[in-house]
C-alpha positions as CSV (number, residue, x, y, z in Angstrom):
1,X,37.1,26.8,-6.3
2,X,33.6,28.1,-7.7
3,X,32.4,31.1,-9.0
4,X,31.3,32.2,-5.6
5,X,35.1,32.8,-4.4
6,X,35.3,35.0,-7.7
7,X,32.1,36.9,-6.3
8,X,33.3,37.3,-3.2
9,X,36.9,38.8,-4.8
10,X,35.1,41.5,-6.9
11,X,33.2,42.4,-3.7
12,X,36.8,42.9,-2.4
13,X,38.1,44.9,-5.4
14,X,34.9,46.6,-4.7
15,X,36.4,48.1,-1.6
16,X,32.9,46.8,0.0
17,X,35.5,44.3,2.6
18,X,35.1,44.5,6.3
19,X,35.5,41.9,8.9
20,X,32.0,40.9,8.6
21,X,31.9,40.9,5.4
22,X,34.9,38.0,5.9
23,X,33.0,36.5,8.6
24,X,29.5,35.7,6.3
25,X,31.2,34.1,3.7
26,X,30.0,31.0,2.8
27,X,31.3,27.9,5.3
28,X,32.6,26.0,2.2
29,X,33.7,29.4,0.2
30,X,36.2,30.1,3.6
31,X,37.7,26.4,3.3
32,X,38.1,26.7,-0.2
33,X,40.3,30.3,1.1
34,X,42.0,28.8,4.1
35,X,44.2,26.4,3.2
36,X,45.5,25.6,6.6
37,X,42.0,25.1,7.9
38,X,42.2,27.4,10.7
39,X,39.5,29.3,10.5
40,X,41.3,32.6,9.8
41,X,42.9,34.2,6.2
42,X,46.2,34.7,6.6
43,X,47.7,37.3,4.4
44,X,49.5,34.6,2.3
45,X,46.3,32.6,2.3
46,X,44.5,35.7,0.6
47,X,47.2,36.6,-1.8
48,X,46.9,32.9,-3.3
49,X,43.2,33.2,-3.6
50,X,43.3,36.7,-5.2
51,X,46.0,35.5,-7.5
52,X,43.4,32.4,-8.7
53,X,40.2,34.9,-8.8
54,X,42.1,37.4,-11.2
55,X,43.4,34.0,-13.3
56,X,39.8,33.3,-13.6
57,X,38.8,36.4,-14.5
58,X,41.3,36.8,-17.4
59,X,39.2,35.2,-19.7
60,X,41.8,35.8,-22.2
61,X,45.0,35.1,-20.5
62,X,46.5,38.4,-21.4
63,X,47.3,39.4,-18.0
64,X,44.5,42.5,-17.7
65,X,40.8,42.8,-16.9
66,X,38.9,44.6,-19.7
67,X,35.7,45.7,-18.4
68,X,33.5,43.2,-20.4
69,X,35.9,40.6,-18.2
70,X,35.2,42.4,-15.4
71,X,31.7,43.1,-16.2
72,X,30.1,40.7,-14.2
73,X,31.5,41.4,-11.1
74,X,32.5,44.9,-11.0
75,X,30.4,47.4,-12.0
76,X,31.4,50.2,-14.1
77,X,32.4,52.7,-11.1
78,X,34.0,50.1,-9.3
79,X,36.1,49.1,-12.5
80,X,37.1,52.4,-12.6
81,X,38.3,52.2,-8.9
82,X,40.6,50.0,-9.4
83,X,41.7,51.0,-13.2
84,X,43.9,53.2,-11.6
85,X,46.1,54.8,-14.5
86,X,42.4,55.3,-16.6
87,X,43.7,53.1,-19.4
88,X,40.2,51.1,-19.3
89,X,42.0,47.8,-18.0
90,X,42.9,46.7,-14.9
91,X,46.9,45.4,-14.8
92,X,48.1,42.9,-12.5
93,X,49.5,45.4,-10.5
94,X,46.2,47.5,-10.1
95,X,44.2,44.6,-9.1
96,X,46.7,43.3,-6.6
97,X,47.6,47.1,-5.2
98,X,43.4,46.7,-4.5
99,X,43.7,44.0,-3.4
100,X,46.3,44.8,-0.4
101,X,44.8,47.8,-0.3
102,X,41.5,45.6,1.0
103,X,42.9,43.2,3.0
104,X,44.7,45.8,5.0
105,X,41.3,47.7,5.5
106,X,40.3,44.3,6.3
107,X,42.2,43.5,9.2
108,X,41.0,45.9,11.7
109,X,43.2,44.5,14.7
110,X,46.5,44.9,12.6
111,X,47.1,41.0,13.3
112,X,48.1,39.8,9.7
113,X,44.8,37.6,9.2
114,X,41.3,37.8,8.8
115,X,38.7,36.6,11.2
């Protein structure tokens, strides 16, 4: 996967997801995503992508984002979005919280995928 799939998971954590926005990613980016080639992101499809982009982002294995980690895909209000409890690092469970959080706002139809 490339850093573009990384890109495109900040822009989710960025709450800045839509339909569209899943819709004008890049042709190889989506087959990189969906693994079953289908042409749609299933929610367990997502979930394995978002679990590699925040692997990739913890630069430092220590199972947080600092903001200099974060730094080149989030900027500092959206960091702060998702650093829920204020501590000035995002935990597993914040980004992946986000991360349902955007998939669900996502899926307009309710239909468990992305189109």
């Amino acid at each position: 996967m490339t850093r573009g799939i990384i890109v495109i998971a900040a822009m989710l954590l960025a709450g800045a997801a839509s339909a569209e926005t899943v819709a004008e990613l890049h042709e190889k980016e989506l087959q990189a995503i969906d693994a079953n080639n289908d042409g749609f992101l299933s929610k367990d499809e997502f979930d394995a992508f978002s679990d590699y982009a925040f692997q990739e982002m913890d630069e430092d294995k220590n199972g947080t984002l600092g903001l200099d980690e974060a730094k080149p895909f989030l900027d500092i209000k959206q960091f702060q979005s998702v650093d829920r409890n204020n501590d000035s690092l995002i935990s597993r469970a914040e980004y992946d919280a986000q991360m349902n959080d955007d998939f669900i706002s996502a899926d307009q139809d309710g239909n468990g995928q992305l189109d």
